[in-house]
N, C-alpha and C positions, 0 to 999 in steps of 0.2 A: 504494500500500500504506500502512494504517493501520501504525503504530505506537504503541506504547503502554508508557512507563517507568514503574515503581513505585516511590516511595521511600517510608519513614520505619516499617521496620520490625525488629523488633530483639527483646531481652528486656525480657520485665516482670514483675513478680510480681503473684500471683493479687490480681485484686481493685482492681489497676491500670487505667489507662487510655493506651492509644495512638491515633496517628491514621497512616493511609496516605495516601499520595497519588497519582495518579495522571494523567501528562502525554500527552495525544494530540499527532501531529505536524502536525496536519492537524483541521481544522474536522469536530466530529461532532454534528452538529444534536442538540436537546434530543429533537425525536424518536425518535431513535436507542435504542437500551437501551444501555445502560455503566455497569459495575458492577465486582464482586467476585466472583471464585467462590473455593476455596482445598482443599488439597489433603494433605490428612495422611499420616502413613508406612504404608503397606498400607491404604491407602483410595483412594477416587477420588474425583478433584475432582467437588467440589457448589456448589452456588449459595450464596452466605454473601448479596447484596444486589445488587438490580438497580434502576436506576432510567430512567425515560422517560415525559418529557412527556404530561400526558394520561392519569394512570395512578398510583395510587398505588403506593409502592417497594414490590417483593415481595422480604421478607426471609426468611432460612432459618427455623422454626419454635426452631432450636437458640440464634439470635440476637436472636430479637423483644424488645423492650425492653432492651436492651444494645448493640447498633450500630446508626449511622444512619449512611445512604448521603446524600450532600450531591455536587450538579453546579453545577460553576460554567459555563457553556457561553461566555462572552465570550471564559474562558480555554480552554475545550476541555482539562479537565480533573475529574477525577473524585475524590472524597474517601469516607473510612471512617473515622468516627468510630468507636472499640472502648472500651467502658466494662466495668467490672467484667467484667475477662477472669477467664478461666478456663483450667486447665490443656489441658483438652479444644480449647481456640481454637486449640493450638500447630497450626500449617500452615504452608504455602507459599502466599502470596498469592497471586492474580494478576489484575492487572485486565484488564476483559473490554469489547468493543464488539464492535456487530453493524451494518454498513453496507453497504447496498444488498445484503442478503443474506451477505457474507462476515462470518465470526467473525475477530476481532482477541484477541492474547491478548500482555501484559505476560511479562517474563522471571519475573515471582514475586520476592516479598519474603520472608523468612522473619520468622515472629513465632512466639517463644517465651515460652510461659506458665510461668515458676518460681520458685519460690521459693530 
């Protein structure tokens, strides 16, 4: 079983920048997809950023040109750059892998967009 821990999420004010991170326990190839999806109050989780080898990142249309998805694979971890947030960004993180078919999913991060 994959595991996957989320840190470095918090408040910011609009217009800020934060970064996520995100620790696999266990080797997940770059071919892999691993990502971000996240998860708002009376919403369902969506995809905020996915990345995999071979492919350019598919990001949510809500986040294109404001977050970048960055994999470091030697560490078998996954990152989320968040630039000019927005109040709408508030969610529950969570990162995301797909291996050998099974979905992997982080406990969630909360990030809060306020001023």
């Amino acid at each position: 079983q994959v595991k996957l821990v989320e840190s470095g999420g918090g408040l910011v004010q609009p217009g800020g920048s934060l970064r996520l991170s995100c620790q696999a326990s266990e080797v997940i190839f770059a071919s892999n997809p691993m990502g971000w999806y996240r998860q708002a109050p009376g919403k369902q989780r969506e995809l905020v950023a996915v990345r995999r080898s071979g492919r350019d990142p598919n990001y949510a249309d809500s986040v294109t040109g404001r977050f970048t998805v960055f994999r470091d694979n030697a560490r078998n971890s996954v990152h989320l750059e968040m630039n000019n947030l927005k109040p709408e960004d508030t969610a529950v993180y969570y990162c995301y892998a797909r291996v050998e078919g099974q979905t992997y999913w982080g406990q969630g991060t909360q990030v809060t967009v306020s001023s």
